[in-house]
C-alpha positions in Angstrom: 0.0 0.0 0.0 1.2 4.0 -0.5 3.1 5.3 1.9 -0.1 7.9 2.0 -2.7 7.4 0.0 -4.5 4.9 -2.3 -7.1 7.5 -3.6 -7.8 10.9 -2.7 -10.5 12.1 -0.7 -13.5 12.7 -3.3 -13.2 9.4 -5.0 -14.8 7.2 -2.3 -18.3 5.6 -2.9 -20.8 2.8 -1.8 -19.2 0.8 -4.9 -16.1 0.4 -2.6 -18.1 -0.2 0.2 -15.6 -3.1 2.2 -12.6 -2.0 0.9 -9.1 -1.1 3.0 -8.0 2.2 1.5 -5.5 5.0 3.3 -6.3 9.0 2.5 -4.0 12.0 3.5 -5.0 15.2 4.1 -6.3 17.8 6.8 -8.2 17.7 9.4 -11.6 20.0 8.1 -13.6 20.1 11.0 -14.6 17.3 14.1 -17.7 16.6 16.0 -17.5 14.5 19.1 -20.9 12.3 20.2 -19.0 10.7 23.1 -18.9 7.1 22.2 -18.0 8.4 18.7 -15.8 10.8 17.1 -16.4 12.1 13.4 -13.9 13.6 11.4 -14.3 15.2 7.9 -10.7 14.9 5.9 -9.8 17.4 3.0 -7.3 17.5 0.1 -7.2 19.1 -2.4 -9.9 17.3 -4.5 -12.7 17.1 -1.7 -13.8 15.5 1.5 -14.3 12.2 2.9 -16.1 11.5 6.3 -13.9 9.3 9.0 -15.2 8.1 12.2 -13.7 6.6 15.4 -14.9 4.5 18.3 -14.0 5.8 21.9 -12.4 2.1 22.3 -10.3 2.9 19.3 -6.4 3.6 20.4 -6.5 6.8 18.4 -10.0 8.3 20.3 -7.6 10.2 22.5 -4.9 11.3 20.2 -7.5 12.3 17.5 -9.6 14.4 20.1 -6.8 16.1 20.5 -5.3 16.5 17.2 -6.1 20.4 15.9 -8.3 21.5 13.1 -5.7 21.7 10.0 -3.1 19.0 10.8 -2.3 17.0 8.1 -2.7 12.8 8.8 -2.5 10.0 7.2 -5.7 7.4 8.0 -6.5 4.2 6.9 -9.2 2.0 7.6 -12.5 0.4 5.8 -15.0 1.8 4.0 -18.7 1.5 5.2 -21.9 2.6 3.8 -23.6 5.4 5.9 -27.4 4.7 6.9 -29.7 6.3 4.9 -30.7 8.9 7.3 -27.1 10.4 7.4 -26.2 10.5 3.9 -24.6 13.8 3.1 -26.4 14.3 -0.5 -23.9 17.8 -1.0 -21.0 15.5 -1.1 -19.9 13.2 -4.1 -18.2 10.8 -1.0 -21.8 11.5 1.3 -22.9 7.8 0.9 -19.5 6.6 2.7 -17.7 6.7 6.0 -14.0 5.3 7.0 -13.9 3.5 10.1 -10.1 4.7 10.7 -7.8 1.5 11.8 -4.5 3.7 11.8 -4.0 7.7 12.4 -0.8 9.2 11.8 -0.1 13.0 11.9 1.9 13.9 9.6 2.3 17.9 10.4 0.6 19.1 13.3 -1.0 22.7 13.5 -0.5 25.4 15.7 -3.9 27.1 16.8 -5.3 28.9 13.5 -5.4 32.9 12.9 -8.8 32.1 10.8 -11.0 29.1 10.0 -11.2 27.2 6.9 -14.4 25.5 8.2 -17.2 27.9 7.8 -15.8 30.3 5.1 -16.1 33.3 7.5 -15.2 36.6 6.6 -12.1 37.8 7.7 -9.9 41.3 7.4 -8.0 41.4 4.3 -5.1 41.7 6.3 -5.1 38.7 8.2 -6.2 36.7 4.5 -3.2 38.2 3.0 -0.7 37.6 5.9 -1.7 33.9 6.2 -2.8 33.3 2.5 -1.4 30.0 2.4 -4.5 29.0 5.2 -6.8 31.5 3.1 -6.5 29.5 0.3 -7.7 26.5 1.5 -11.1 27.8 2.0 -13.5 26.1 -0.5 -14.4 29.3 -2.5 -10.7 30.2 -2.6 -9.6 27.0 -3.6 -12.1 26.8 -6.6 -10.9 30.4 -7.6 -7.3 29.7 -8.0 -8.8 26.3 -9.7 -11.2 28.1 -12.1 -7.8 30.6 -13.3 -5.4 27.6 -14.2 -8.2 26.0 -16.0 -9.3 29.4 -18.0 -5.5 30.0 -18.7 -4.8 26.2 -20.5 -8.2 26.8 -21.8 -6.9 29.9 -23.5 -3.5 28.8 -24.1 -5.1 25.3 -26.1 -7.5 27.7 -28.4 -4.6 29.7 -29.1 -2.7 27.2 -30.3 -5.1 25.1 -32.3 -5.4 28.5 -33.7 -1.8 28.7 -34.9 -0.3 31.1 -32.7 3.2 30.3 -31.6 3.8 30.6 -27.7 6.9 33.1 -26.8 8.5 34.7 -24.0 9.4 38.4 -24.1 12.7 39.4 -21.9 11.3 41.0 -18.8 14.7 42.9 -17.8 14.3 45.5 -20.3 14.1 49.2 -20.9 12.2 52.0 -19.6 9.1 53.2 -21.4 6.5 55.7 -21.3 3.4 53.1 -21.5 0.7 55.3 -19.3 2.1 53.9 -16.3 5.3 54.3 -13.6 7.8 51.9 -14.3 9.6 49.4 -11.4 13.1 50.4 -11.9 16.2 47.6 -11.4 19.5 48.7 -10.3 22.5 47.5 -12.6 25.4 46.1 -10.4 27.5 45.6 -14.3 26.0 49.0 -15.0 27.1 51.9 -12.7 24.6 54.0 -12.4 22.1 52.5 -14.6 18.9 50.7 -14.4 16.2 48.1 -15.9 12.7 48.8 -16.4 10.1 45.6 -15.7 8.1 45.8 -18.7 4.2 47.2 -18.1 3.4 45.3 -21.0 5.3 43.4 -24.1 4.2 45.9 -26.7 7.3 46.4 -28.1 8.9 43.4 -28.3 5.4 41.8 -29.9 5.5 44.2 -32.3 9.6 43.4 -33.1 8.3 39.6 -33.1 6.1 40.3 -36.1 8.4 42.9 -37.6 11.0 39.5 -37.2 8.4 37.9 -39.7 7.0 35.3 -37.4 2.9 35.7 -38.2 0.9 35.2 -35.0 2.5 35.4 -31.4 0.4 35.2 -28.4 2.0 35.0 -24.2 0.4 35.1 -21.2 2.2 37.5 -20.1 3.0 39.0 -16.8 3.4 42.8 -16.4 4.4 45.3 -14.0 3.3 48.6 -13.3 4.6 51.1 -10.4 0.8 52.4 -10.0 -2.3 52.5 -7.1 -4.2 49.3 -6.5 -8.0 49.4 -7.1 -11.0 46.8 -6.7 -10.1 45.4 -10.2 -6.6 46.3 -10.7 -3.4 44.7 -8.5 -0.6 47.0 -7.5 2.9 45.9 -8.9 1.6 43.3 -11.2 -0.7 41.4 -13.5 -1.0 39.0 -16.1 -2.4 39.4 -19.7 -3.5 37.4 -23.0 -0.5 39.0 -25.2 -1.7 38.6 -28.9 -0.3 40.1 -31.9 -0.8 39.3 -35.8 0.6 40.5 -38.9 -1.0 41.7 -42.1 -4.7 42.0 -40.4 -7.3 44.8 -40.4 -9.0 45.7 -37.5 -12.0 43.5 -38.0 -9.7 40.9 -38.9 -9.0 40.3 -35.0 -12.7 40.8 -33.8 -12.9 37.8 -36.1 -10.2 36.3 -34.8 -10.4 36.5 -30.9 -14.5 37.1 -30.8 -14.8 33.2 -30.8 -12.2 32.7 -28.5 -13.8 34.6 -26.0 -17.4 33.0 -26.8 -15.6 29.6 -26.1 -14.3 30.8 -22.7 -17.4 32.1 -21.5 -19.7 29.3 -22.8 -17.0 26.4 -21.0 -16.7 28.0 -17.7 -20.2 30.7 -17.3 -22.2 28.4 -15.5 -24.7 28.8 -18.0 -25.1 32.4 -18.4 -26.2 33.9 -21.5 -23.3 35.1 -23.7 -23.8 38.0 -26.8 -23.9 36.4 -30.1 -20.6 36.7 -32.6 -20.1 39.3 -34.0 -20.0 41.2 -31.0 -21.3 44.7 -30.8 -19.5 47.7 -32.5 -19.6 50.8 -30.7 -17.9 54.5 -31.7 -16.5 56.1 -28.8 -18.2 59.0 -29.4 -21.4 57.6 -29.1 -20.6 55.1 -25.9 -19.9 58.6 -24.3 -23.6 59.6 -25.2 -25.2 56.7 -25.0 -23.9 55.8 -21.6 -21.6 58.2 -20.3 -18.1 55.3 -19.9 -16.2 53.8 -22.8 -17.2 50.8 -20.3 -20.6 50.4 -20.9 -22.6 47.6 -19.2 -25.0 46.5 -21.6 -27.3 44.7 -19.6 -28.1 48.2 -18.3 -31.2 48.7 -21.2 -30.9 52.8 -20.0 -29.8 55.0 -22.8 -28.6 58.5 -21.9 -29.5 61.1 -24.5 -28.5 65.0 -25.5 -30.8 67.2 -24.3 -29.4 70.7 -25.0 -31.7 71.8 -27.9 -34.5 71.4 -26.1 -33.5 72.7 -23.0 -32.5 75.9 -24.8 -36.2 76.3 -26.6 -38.1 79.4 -25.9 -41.0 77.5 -24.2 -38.6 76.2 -21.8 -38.2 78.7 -18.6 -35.2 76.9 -16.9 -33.3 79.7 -17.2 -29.9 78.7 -14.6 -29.6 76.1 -17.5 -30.0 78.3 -20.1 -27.2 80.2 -19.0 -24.8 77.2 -18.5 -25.7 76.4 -21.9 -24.8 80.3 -23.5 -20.7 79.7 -21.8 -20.9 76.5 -23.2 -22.2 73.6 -20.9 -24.1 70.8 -22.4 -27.4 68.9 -21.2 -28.1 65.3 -20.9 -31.2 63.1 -20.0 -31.2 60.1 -18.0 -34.4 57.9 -18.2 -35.5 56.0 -15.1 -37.9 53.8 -16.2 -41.1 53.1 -14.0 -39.9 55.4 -11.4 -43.3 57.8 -11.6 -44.9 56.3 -8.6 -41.5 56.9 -6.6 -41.9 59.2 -3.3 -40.5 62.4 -3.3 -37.4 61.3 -1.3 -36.3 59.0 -4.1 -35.8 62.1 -6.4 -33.9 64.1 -3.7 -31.2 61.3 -3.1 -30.2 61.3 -6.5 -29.7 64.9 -6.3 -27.5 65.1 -2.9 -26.2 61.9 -4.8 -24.9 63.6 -7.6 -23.4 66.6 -5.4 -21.6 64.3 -3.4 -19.9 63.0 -6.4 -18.7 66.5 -7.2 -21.3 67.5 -9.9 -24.4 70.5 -9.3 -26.9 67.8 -8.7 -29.9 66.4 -10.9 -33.0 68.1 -11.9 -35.9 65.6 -13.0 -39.3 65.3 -14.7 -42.0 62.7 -13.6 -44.0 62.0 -16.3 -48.0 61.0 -15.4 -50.8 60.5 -17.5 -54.1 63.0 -17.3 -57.0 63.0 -19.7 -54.6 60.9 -22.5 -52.2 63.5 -22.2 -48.3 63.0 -20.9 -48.0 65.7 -18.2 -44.5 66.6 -16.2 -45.0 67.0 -12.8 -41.9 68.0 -10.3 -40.0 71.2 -8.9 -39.2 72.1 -12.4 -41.7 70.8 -14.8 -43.7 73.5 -14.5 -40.7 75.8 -16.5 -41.7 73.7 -19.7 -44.8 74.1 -21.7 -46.9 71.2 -23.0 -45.0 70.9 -26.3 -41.2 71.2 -24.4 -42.3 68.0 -22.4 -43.8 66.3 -25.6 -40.3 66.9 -27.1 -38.4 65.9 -24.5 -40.6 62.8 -24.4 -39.6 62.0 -28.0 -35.9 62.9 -28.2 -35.9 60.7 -24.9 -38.0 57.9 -26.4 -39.8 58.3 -22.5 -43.3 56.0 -22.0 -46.3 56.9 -19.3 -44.9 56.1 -15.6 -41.1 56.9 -16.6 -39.3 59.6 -14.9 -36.2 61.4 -16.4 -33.3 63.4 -14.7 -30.8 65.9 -16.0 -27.3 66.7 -15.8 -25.7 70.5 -17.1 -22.0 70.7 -17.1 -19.2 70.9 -19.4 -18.8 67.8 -21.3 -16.6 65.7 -19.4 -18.8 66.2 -16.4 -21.7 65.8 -18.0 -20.5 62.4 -19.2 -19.1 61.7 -15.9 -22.1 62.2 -14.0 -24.7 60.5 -16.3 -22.8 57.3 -17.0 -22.7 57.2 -13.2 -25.9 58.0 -12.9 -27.4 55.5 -15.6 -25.2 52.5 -13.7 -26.9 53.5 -10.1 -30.5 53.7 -11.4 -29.6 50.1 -13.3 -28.7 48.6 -10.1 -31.2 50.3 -8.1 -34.3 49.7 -10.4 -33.0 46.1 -10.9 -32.8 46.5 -14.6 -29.5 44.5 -15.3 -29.8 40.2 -15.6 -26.9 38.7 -13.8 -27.6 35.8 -15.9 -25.4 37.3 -19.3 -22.5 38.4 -20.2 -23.4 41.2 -22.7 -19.5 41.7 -24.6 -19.3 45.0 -27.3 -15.9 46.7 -29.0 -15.5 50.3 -28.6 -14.0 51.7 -31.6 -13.0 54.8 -33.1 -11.4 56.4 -30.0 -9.7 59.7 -30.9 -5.7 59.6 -31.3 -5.3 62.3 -28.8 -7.1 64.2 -26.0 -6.6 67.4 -24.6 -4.9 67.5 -20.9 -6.8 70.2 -19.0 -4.2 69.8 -16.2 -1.2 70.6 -18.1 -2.9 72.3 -20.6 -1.4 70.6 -23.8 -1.9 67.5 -26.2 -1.8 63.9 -24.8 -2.4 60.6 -26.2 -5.4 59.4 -25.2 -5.0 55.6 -25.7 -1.8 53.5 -27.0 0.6 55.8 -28.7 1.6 53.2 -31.1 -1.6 52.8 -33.0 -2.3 53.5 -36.7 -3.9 56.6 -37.4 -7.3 56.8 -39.3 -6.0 59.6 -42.0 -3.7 59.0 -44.9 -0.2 60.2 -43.7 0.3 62.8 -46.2 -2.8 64.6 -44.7 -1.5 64.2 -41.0 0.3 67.4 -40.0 -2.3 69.9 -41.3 -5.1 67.9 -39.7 -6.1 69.1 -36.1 -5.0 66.7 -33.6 -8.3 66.3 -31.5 -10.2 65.4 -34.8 -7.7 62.5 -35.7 -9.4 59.0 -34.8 -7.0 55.5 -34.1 -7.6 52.2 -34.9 -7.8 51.7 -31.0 -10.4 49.4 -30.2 -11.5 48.2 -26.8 -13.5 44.5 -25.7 -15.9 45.1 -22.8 -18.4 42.4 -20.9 -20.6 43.9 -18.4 -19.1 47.3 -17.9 -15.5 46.2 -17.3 -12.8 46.5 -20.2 -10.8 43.0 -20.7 -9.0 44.2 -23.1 -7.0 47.1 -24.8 -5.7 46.3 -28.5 -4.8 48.7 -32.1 -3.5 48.1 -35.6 -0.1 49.7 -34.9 1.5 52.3 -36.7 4.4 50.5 -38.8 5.5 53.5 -40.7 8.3 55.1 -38.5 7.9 58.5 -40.6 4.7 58.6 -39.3 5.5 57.1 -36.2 7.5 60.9 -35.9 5.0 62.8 -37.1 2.6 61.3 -34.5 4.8 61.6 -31.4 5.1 65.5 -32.6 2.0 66.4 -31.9 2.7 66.3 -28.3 5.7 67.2 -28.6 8.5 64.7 -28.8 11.1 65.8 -31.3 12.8 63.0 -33.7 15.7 62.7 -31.6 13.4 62.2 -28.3 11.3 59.4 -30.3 15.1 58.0 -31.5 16.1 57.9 -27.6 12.4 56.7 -26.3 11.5 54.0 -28.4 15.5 53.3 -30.5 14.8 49.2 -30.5 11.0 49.9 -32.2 12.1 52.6 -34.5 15.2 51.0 -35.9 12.8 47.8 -36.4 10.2 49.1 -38.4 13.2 51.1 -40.9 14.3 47.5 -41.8 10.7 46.4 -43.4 7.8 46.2 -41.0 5.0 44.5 -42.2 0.7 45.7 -40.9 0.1 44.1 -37.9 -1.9 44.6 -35.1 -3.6 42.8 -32.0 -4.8 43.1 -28.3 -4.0 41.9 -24.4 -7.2 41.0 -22.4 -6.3 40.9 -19.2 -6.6 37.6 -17.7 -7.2 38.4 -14.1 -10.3 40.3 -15.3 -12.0 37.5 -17.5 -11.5 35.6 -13.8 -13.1 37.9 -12.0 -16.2 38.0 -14.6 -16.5 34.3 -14.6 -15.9 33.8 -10.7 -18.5 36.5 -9.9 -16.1 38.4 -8.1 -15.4 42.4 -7.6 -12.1 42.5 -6.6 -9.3 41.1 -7.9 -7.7 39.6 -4.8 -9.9 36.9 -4.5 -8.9 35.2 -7.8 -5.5 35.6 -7.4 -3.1 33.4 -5.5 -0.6 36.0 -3.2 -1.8 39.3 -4.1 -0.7 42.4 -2.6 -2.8 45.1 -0.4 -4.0 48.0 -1.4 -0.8 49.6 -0.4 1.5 47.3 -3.0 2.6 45.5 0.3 3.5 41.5 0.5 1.9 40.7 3.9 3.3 37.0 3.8 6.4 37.6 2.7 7.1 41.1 4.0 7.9 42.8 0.6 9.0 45.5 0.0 11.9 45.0 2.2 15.1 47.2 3.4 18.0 45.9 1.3 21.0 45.2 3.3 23.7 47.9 3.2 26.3 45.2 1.6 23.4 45.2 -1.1 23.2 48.7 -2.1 27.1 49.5 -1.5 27.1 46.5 -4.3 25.0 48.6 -6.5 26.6 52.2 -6.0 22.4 53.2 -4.2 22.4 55.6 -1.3 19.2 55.6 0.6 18.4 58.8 1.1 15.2 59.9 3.9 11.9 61.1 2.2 11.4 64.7 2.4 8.6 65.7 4.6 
C-alpha cells in the first residue's frame, strides 16, 4: 500500500463499500458524540467523512489532534445509513472506520477558520494566504484561473499562434504607467525597467516575420491598487498578428472569448458573434463610460436643444448652456410612482460625487395627455415635455433626470448616474454576459491639467488619415484604430492596428511634442525595427485576471489571485518590499536617502 494514500479524498463511494483504503490530508472540521468521534478529511480534490470509536487507540490522540493538521488514515470503508447520507457530497454515501491515524504535520492554533468560510480582514487573509487558500471558495478560484489560462493557451494554439517569452529585464518606457526600476550592479549607475506590457517586443516579433504570437504574459506597473486592478503586477493574453485589419482580430479573438465564456459561465447567456461595434463617441452619449454595461437597457441622450427652446423657462440652465455647458437626459424607467425622497437622493447623490446635482421630470398620464410634474416641470410648456418625451424615447410612468455641465462632467455624471439607477431599479440580468468593442477612439485628447496635447489611448496605433494629410489635420479630430472588448461594464482588453510606418510614427509623437531625436532615444529598439521592413500588424491583451473575476462572480481582484498584494502594493506574507541590506546597495553604488517631509 502507498506510503499515504491509495485515492484521494473525493473518490470514495458505496461501490467500494468493504474495501481497506488510506487518505492523507487535513483535518476540516470534528464533532464529538462521546462514544463516537467524526472527522471530515480534505485535500485538495474534496472531502471524505472518518469516524472513530471511543475504544479505538487513536480516540484520545484524534480528540486532540487540531483542526488543519495533516494525517494519514487508513481503515474500511462502510456505507452510511440512509438517514445520514450527506447528498452535498460526491463521498456522502460513505464513511471510513479509521484503523490507523498518523499525523503527519501538526497545527498550531489557527489565525482564521477554513471551516465555515467566514469573513475575515484582508489583512489577516493576505498575511496567512497559504490557510486562506484552502477555504472552498478560494480553492475553486485559484482552480477556475489555471483551467481558463490552459483553456486559452489550447485555443490559441489550435489557432496557430506560436507561444513566446518576451525578456522582462528591459528598458524603460513611457506606456501610461510608472515603471519598477532595477538597479545594474554591471551597470554603474544604470537601471532596468520591468516591462508594463510586451508591446514592443510583440511588435519586433512580427516585424521579425513570425505571423501570429500570443504569451500570457506578466506585467508590472509602479501604479495604485483598485478593486479590479493589483498594484505591482498582472497578467495578460498578449496577442499580436501580422498583415490584419481591425476587423480581422474581432474575427479572430471574438470566438475565443465565446468559447471561454460558454465552457466556464455556469450557464449564463453570452452575446452572439459578432460582438457589438460601438464608436467612442457615441458610448460617451449613449452611456456616459467607454465601459458600458449593456445589460443596463438605460440609454442617456442630449438634451441641450430642447432645453434651450423658448417654451422652456429653466433659465440657470439656459445660462450654463450660453458659456458652453451641455445637457443630458437620464431615463428611469417606471420610477413615476416613486416618493418624493427617491428624487432628492439622486440629487445630494450627484453633489456628493462633485457634480451641481440632478434636476428631474416625472411624467403621469391625465386626460390621454403626458403631463410633467416635479419642482421644475412647471418651467416647460406642453409641447417642451412632448419633445423631451420623443428625443428621450420616454413612455407613461417613466421619470427622467438631468445633468448641465461641461462635457466631461456631463458624461461623468450621467454614465454614473445611468449605472446607479440600473442597479437600483434592478434593470440589469446577472444571468449574461453582454461583450461589445469600442472603436473609433480619438488619437489624442486634450490634458486640461497641463494644458497641452496627450495621447489618449496607446501611442503606437495607426492613425485613421492618410499620412500625407496628418500634420495639417487638427490633432483632436484625428481618430485611431484603437479598439477596446468590454463584458458587463469592465474592459478586458486594450488592442490597435499599430503604426508601422516610422515617418509617421515621428510625425505622431510631434504632436505632443517629442522631437525626432526624443522618439530616436524613447522607443531606438521599435524605431530602428520598423526602418528595416515592418509588415501591418496589429492585435490586443485582455487581461486575464479580469476574465476571472467576470467568470468567478467576483469584484475585486484579490480573491482570484493566488498571493496578491494590499492595497498599499505590500506583501503581507512575505514582508515585501523589504530594506535591502547595506552590503546590497554599497554593491550597486544606491544611497538611501530619507523622504522629504
Amino acid at each position: 500500500m502507498h506510503k499515504y494514500r491509495t485515492h484521494t479524498c473525493s473518490e470514495l463511494t458505496k461501490k467500494e463499500a468493504g474495501k481497506t483504503v488510506k487518505l492523507s490530508g487535513w483535518i476540516h472540521r470534528k464533532r464529538d458524540h462521546g462514544n463516537l468521534l467524526f472527522f471530515d478529511l480534505r485535500d485538495h480534490y474534496g472531502l471524505t467523512q472518518c469516524v472513530t470509536e471511543n475504544s479505538s487507540n487513536f480516540f484520545k490522540e484524534i480528540e486532540k489532534v487540531k483542526p488543519e493538521s495533516v494525517v494519514c488514515v487508513s481503515g474500511k470503508i462502510v456505507k452510511r445509513s440512509t438517514d445520514t447520507i450527506n447528498k452535498d457530497l460526491f463521498t456522502g454515501e460513505i464513511e471510513i472506520i479509521v484503523s490507523s491515524f498518523e499525523v503527519l504535520s501538526a497545527a498550531k492554533d489557527l489565525p482564521m477558520p477554513v471551516f465555515g468560510e467566514q469573513d475575515y480582514p484582508e489583512e489577516t487573509r493576505l498575511k496567512y494566504r497559504f490557510i486562506d487558500l484552502r477555504r472552498q471558495e478560494m480553492h475553486d478560484n485559484i482552480i477556475l484561473r489555471s483551467k481558463v489560462i490552459s483553456f486559452i493557451r489550447n485555443k490559441m494554439i489550435s489557432g496557430g499562434f506560436l507561444e513566446f517569452q518576451t525578456p522582462i529585464l528591459t528598458a524603460s518606457s513611457p506606456e501610461g504607467a510608472r515603471d519598477f526600476l532595477v538597479p545594474s550592479r554591471l551597470h554603474h549607475g544604470k537601471f532596468y525597467a520591468l516591462p508594463q506590457a510586451p508591446q514592443q517586443f510583440k511588435q519586433m516579433v512580427m516585424i521579425s516575420g513570425f505571423d501570429k504570437y500570443f504569451q500570457i504574459a506578466p506585467c508590472f506597473r509602479d501604479e495604485d491598487g483598485r478593486a479590479d486592478r493589483s498594484p505591482g503586477e498582472h497578467y495578460q493574453l498578449d496577442i499580436e498578428m501580422s498583415f490584419v485589419e481591425q476587423e480581422d482580430i474581432f474575427k479572430t479573438l471574438e470566438p475565443i472569448f465565446f468559447e471561454v465564456f460558454t465552457e466556464f459561465g455556469k450557464g449564463k447567456i453570452i452575446s452572439k458573434i459578432p460582438f457589438t461595434r460601438i464608436k467612442y463617441k457615441d458610448s460617451m452619449l449613449k452611456y456616459g463610460t467607454d465601459k458600458p454595461d449593456l445589460r443596463n437597457p438605460i440609454e442617456i441622450f442630449d438634451v441641450t436643444e430642447v432645453m434651450n427652446r423658448e417654451d422652456v423657462k429653466l433659465d440657470i440652465f439656459k445660462k450654463s448652456i450660453a458659456k458652453g455647458a451641455i445637457v443630458r437626459a437620464i431615463p428611469a424607467p417606471n420610477t413615476s410612482s416613486k416618493p418624493r425622497s427617491f428624487f432628492d437622493a439622486y440629487n445630494n447623490w450627484a453633489k456628493e460625487e462633485g457634480a451641481k446635482g440632478l434636476g428631474y421630470i416625472v411624467l403621469e398620464r391625465a386626460k390621454e395627455k403626458l403631463l410633467g410634474k416635479g419642482p421644475i416641470a412647471k418651467l416647460f410648456s406642453e409641447k417642451a415635455i412632448n419633445e423631451l418625451i420623443k428625443v428621450c424615447n420616454l413612455k407613461e410612468n417613466d421619470s427622467v433626470f438631468f445633468s448641465c455641465d461641461t462635457k466631461s462632467n456631463v458624461e461623468k455624471i450621467s454614465g454614473l448616474a445611468r449605472q446607479k439607477l440600473g442597479q437600483e431599479l434592478n434593470l440589469i440580468d446577472s444571468q449574461k454576459f453582454e461583450f461589445c468593442w469600442i472603436i473609433d477612439f480619438p488619437m489624442y485628447q486634450y490634458d486640461e491639467k497641463e494644458k497641452k496635447i496627450d495621447f489618449s489611448h496607446n501611442p503606437f496605433s495607426m492613425p485613421q488619415i492618410n499620412p500625407s494629410d496628418f500634420e495639417k489635420s487638427d490633432p483632436l479630430s484625428i481618430l485611431a484604430y484603437q479598439y477596446d472588448l468590454v463584458c458587463n461594464g469592465s474592459e478586458i482588453s486594450s488592442g490597435a492596428i499599430r503604426n508601422h510606418l516610422p515617418d509617421l510614427m515621428y510625425k505622431v509623437f510631434s504632436k505632443v511634442g517629442y522631437s525626432k531625436e526624443d522618439v530616436n532615444k524613447k522607443f531606438e529598439g521599435m524605431i530602428k525595427a520598423l526602418s528595416y521592413g515592418a509588415p501591418p500588424h496589429g492585435g490586443m491583451a485582455p487581461g486575464i485576471d479580469r476574465i476571472v473575476m467576470l467568470l468567478a462572480n467576483k469584484d475585486n481582484i484579490r480573491e482570484i489571485t493566488l498571493f496578491p498584494m494590499n492595497q498599499n502594493a505590500e506583501d503581507l506574507l512575505m514582508g515585501a518590499p523589504s530594506k535591502p541590506t547595506e552590503t546590497q546597495l554599497k554593491e550597486l553604488s544606491i544611497k538611501v536617502l530619507n523622504k522629504k517631509q
